[in-house]
C-alpha positions as a Markdown table, in Angstrom:
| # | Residue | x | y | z |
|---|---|---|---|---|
| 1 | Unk | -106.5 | 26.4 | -86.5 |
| 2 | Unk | -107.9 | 24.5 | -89.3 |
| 3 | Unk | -111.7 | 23.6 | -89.2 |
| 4 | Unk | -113.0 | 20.3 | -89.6 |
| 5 | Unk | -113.8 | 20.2 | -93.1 |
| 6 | Unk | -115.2 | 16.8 | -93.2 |
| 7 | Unk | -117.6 | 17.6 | -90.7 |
| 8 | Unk | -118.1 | 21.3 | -91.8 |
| 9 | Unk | -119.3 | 19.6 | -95.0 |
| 10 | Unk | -122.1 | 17.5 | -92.6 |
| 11 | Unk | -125.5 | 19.1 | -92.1 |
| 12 | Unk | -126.3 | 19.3 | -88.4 |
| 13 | Unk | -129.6 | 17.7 | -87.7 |
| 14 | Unk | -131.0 | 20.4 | -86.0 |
| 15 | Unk | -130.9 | 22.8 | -88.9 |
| 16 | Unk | -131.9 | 20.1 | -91.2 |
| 17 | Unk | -135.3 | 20.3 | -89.4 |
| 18 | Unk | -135.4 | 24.2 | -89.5 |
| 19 | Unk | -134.0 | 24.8 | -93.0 |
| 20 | Unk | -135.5 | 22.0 | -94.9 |
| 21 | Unk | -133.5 | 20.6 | -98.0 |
| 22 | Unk | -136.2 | 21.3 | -100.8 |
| 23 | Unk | -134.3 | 23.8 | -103.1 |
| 24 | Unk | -135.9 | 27.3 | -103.7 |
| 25 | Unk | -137.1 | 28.3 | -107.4 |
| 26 | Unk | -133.9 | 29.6 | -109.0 |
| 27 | Unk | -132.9 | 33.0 | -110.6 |
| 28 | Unk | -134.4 | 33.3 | -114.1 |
| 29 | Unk | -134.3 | 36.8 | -114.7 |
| 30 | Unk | -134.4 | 38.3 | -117.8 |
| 31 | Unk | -130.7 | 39.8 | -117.6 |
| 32 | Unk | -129.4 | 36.0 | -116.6 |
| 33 | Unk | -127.6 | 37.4 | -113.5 |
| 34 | Unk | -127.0 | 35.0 | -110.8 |
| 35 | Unk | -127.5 | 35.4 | -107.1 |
| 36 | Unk | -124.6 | 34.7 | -104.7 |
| 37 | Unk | -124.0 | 35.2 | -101.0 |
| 38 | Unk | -121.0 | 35.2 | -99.1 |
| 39 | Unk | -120.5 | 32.6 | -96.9 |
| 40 | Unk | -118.8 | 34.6 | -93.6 |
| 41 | Unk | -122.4 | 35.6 | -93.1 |
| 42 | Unk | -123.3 | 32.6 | -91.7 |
| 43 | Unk | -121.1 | 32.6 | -88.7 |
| 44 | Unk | -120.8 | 29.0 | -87.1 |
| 45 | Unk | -122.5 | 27.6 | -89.5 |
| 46 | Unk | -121.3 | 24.9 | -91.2 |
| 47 | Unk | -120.9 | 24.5 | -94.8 |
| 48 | Unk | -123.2 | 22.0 | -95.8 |
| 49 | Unk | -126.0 | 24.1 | -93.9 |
| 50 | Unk | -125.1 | 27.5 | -95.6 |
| 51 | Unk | -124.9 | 25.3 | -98.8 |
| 52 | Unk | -128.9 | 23.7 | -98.5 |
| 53 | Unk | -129.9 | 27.4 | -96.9 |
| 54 | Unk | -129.2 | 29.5 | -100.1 |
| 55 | Unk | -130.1 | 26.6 | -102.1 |
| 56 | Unk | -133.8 | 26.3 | -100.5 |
| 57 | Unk | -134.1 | 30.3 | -100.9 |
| 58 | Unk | -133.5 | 30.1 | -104.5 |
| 59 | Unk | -129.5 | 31.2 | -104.4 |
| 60 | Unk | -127.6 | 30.4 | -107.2 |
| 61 | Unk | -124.4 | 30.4 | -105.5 |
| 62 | Unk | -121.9 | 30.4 | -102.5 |
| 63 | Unk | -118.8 | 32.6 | -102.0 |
| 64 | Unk | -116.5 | 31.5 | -99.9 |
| 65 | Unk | -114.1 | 33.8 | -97.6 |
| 66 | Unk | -111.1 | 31.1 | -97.3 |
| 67 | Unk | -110.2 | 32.9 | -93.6 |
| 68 | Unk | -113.7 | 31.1 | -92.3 |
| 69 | Unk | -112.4 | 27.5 | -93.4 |
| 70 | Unk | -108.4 | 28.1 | -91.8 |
| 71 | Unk | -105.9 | 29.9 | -91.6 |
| 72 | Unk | -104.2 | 28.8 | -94.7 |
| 73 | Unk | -105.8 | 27.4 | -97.9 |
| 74 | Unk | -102.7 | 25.0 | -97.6 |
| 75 | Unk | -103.9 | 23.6 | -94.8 |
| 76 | Unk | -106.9 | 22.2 | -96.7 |
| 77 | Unk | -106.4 | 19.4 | -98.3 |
| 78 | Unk | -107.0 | 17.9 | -102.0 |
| 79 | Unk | -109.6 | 15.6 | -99.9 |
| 80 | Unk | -111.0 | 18.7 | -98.1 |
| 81 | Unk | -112.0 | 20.6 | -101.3 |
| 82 | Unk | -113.3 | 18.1 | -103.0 |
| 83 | Unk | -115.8 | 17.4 | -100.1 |
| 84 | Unk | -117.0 | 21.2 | -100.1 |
| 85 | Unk | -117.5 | 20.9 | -103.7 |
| 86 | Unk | -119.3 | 17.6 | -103.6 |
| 87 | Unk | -121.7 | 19.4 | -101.1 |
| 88 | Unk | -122.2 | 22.7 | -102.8 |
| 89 | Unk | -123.2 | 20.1 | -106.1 |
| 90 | Unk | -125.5 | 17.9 | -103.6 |
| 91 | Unk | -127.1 | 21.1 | -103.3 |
| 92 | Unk | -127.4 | 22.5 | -106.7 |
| 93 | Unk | -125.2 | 25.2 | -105.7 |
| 94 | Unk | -122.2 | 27.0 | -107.6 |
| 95 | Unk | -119.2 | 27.8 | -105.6 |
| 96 | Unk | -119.4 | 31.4 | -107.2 |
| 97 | Unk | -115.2 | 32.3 | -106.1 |
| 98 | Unk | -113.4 | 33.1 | -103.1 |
| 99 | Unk | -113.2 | 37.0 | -101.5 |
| 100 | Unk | -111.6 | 38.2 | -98.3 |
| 101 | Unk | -108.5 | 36.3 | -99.4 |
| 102 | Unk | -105.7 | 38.2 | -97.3 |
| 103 | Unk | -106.9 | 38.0 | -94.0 |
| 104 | Unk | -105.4 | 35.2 | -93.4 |
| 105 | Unk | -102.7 | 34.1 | -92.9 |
| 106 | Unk | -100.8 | 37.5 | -91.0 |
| 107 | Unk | -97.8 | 39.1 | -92.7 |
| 108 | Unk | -99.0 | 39.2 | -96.3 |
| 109 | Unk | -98.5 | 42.5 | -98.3 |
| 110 | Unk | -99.2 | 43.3 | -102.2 |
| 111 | Unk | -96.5 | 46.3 | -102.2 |
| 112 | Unk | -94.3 | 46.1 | -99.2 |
| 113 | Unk | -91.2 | 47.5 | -99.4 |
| 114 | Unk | -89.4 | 44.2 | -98.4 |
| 115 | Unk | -89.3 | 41.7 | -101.4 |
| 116 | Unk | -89.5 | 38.6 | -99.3 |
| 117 | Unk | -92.9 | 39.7 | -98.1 |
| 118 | Unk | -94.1 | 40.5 | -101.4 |
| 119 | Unk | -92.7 | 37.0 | -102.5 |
| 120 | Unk | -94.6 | 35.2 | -100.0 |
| 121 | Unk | -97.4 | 36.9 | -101.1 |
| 122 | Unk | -97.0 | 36.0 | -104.7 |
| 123 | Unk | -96.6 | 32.5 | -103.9 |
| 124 | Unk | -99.9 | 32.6 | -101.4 |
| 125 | Unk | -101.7 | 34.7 | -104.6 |
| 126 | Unk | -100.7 | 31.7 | -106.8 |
| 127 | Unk | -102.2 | 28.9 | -103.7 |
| 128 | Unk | -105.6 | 31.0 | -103.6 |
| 129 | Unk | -106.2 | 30.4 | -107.4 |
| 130 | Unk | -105.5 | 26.2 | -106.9 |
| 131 | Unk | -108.0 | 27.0 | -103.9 |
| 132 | Unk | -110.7 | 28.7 | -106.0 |
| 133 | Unk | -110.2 | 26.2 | -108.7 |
| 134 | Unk | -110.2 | 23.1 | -106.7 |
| 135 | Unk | -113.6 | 24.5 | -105.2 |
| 136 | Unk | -114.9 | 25.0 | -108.5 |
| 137 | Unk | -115.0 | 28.3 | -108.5 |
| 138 | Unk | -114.2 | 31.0 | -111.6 |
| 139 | Unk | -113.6 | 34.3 | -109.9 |
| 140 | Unk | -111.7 | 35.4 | -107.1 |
| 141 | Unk | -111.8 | 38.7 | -105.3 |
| 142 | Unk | -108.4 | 41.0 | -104.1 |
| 143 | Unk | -109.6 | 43.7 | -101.9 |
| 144 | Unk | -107.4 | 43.4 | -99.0 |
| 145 | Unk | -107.1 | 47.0 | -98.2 |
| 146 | Unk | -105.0 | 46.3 | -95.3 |
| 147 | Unk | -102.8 | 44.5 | -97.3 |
| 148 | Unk | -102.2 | 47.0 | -100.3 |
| 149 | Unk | -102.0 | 50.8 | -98.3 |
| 150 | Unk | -99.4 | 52.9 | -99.5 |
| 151 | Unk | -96.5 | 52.8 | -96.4 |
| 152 | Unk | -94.7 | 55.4 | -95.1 |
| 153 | Unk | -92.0 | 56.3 | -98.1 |
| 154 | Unk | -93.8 | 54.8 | -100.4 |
| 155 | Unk | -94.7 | 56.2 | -103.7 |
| 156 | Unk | -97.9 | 55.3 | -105.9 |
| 157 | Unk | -95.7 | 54.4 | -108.5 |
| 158 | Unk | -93.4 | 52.6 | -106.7 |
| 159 | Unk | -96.2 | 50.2 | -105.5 |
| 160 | Unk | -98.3 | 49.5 | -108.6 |
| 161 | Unk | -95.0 | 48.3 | -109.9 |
| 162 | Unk | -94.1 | 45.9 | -106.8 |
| 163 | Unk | -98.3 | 44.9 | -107.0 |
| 164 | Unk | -97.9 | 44.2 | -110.8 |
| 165 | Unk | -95.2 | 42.2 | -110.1 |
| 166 | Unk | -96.8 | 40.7 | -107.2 |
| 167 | Unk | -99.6 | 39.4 | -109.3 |
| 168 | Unk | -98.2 | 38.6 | -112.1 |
| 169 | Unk | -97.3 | 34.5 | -111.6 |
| 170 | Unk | -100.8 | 34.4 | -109.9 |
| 171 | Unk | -102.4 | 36.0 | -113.0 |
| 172 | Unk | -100.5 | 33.4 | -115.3 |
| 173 | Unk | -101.5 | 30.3 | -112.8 |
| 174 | Unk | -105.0 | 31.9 | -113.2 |
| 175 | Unk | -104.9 | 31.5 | -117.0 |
| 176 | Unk | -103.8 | 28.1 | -116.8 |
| 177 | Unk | -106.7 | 27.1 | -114.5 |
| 178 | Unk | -109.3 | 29.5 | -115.7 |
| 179 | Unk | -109.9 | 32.0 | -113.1 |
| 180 | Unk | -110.4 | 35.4 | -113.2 |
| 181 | Unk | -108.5 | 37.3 | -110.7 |
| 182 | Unk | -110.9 | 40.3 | -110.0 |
| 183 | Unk | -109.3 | 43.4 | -108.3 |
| 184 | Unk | -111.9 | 45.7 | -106.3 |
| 185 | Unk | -111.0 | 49.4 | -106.4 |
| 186 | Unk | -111.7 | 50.2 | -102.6 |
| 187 | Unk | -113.2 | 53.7 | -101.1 |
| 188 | Unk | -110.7 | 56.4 | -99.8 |
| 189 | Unk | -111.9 | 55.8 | -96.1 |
| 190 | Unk | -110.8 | 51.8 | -96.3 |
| 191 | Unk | -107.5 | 52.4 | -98.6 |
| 192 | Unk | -105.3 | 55.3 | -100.6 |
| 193 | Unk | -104.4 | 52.5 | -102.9 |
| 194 | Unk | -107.0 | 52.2 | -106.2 |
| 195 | Unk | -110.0 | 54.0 | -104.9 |
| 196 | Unk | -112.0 | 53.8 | -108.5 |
| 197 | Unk | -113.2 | 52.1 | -111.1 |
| 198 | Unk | -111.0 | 53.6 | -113.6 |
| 199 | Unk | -107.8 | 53.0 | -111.7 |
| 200 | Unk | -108.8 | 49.8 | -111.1 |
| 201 | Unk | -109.1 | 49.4 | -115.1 |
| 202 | Unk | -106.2 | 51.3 | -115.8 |
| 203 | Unk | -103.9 | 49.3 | -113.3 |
| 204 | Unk | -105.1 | 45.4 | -114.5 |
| 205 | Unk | -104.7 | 46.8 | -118.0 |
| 206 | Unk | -100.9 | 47.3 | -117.4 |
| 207 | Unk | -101.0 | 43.4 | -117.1 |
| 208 | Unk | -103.1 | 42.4 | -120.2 |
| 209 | Unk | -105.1 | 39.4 | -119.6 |
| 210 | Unk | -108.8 | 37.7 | -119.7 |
| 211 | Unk | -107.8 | 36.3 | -116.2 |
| 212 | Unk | -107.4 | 39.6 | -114.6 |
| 213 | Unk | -110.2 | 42.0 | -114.5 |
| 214 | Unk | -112.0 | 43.9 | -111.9 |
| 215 | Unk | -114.7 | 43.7 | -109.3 |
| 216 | Unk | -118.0 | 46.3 | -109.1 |
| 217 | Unk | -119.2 | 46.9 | -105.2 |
| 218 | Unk | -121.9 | 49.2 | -104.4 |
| 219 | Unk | -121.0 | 49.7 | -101.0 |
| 220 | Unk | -117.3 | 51.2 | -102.7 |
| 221 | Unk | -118.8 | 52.7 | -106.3 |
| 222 | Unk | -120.8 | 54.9 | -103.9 |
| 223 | Unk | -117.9 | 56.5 | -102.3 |
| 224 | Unk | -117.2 | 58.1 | -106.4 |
| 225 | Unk | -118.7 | 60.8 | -107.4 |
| 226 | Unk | -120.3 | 59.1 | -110.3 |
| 227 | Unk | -123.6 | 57.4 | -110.1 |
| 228 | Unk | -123.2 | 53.9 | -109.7 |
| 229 | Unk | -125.4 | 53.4 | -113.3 |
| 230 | Unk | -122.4 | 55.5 | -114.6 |
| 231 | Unk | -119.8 | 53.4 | -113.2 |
| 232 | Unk | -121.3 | 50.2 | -114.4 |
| 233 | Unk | -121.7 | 51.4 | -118.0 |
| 234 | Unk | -118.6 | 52.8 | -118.6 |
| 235 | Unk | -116.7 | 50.2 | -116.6 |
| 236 | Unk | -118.3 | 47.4 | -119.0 |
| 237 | Unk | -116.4 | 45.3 | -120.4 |
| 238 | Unk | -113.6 | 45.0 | -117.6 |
| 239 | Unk | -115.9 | 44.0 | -114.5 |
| 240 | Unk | -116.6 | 39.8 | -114.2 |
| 241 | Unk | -118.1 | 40.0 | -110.4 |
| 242 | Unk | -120.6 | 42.5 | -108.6 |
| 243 | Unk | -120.8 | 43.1 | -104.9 |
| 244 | Unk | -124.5 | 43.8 | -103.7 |
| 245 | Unk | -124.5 | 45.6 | -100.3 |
| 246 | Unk | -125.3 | 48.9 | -99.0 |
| 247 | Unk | -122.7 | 52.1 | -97.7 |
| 248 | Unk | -124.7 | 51.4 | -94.7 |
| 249 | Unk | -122.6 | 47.8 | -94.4 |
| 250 | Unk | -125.7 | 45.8 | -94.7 |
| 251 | Unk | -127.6 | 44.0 | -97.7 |
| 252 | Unk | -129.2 | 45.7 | -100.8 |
| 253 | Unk | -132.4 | 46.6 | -99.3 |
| 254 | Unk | -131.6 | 47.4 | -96.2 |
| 255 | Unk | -130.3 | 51.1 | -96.6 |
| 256 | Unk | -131.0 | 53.9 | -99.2 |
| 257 | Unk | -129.1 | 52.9 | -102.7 |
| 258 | Unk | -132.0 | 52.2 | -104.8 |
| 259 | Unk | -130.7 | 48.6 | -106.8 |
| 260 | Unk | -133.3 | 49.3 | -109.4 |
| 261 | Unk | -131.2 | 51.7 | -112.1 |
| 262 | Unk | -128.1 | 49.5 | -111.0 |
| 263 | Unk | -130.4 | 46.3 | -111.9 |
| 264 | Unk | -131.0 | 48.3 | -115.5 |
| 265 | Unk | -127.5 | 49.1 | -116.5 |
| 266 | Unk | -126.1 | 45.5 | -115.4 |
| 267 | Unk | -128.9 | 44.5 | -117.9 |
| 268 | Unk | -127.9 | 47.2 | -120.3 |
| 269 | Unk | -124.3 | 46.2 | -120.4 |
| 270 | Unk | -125.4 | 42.3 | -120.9 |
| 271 | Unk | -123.6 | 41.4 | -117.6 |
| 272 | Unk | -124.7 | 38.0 | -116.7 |
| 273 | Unk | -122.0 | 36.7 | -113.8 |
| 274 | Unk | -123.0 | 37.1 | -110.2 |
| 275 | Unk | -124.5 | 39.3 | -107.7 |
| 276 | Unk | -123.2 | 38.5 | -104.9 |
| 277 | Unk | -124.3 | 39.6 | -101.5 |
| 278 | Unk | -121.3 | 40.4 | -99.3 |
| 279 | Unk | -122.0 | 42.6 | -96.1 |
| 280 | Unk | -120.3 | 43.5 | -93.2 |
| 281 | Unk | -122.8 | 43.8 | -90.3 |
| 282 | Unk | -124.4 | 40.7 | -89.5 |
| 283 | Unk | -126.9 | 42.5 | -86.6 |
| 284 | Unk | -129.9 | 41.2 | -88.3 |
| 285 | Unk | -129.0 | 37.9 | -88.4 |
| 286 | Unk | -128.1 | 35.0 | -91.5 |
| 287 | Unk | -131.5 | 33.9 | -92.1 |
| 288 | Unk | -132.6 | 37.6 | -92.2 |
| 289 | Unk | -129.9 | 39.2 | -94.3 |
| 290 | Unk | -129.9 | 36.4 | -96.5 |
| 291 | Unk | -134.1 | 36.0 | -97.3 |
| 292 | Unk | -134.3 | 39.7 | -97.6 |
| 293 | Unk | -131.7 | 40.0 | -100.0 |
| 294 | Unk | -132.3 | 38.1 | -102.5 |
| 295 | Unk | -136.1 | 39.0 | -102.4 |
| 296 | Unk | -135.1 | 42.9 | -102.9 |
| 297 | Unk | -132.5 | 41.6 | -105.5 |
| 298 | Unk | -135.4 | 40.0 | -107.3 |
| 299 | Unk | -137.5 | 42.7 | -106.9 |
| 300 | Unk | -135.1 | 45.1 | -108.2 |
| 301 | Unk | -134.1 | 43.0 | -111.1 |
| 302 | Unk | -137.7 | 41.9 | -111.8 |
């Protein structure tokens, strides 16, 4: 069911108070990252709250998970969008792109066997980049590693070429609107489809374009055998987004991958996009995950 977006854009009154609206010192570090969070961390929040919340840490940006907002992004409307970006620029916050694009709506798949899914999924590909652009976003993230698993009969060739094709009208929309379409190579316990770096690289080179490049995640890059550093050098220039978080499923900082090394060879290979901080276990709670985040980030970085 769709969310209200016109009040999802509204702060509540009672988080006013708690939150404040004063915006945080921003990101100024030496190696001009930016700092993002994802906004499916701040569950029941609304919008306008997550919005003045990062901004009053000192967040750069917001990434949105379209699933948190409805079911479809073409249930939101040209009026909707324009609200959330209105609020994230009330703020002084970027919307930094959109990520967890597949989970809804059901029956979506990159490489299925049946061409009318994979259609639908092309079309839905080419919707998510209006999406990202109408929010004013520049980068949006295909994991979907329920959506891309190699099915039964299936061969690896068989579905790069039916994923090529289903990105390829999404990748020319992308051009048009300047996004970058940003595929995340995924570890071997979440998909057997692009587990690394290099396939990643290798696969969005088979469709040569500035709008479709590839995605860095810590919490995946430490599944390789590489060192992360490693991955980061010798995956520069192809990566345009970076995925903070921990193999533990929480925020940098709270597990053992030491950011700092991954701090110096994101400066080393001039990156200057975001670092975003996408986790999967909320236990500690919004206000928690996101404060101590960003400090460690800064830390690291610093």
């Amino acid at each position: 069911m769709v969310s209200n977006i016109a009040q999802n854009v509204g702060l509540d009154e009672g988080r006013r108070k708690c939150i404040g609206l004063e915006s945080g010192e921003r990101n100024q570090e030496a190696a001009a990252v930016k700092f993002a969070i994802c906004n499916e961390i701040f569950q029941g929040w609304k919008l306008d709250d997550v919005f003045a919340y990062a901004a009053r840490l000192g967040y750069d940006g917001v990434e949105i998970a379209p699933f948190t907002l409805a079911n479809s992004v073409n249930e939101i409307s040209a009026t909707e969008r324009s609200l959330v970006r209105e609020a994230a620029a009330r703020h002084g916050i970027e919307i930094a792109g959109i990520h967890w694009v597949l989970v809804k709506p059901e029956g979506l798949y990159m490489n299925h066997p049946d061409q009318a899914v994979r259609e639908r999924t092309a079309d839905y590909f080419c919707d998510l980049v209006d999406f990202c652009a109408d929010l004013g976003g520049s980068r949006m993230v295909v994991g979907s590693p329920k959506q891309r698993n190699l099915l039964p009969g299936v061969s690896r060739e068989q579905a790069e070429e039916w994923t090529l094709e289903t990105f390829r009208r999404a990748v020319a929309r992308a051009e048009e609107r300047t996004i970058t379409i940003c595929l995340e190579p995924l570890a071997p316990a979440e998909t057997n489809f692009i587990n690394t770096a290099t396939e990643a690289i290798r696969f969005v080179g088979r469709l040569p374009s500035p709008s479709f490049q590839i995605i860095l995640d810590v919490k995946a890059m430490s599944s390789e055998a590489k060192p992360i550093p490693q991955i980061i050098r010798e995956s520069s220039p192809h990566f345009t987004h970076f995925h903070a978080n921990d193999p533990n499923l929480k925020g940098p900082g709270f597990g053992a991958v030491d950011f700092r090394p991954i701090a110096a060879a994101l400066k080393e290979t001039g990156y200057s996009g975001f670092v975003s901080v996408e986790v999967f276990n909320f236990e500690d709670g919004a206000e928690n995950i996101a404060s101590r985040s960003l400090e460690y980030l800064r830390r690291s970085f610093g």
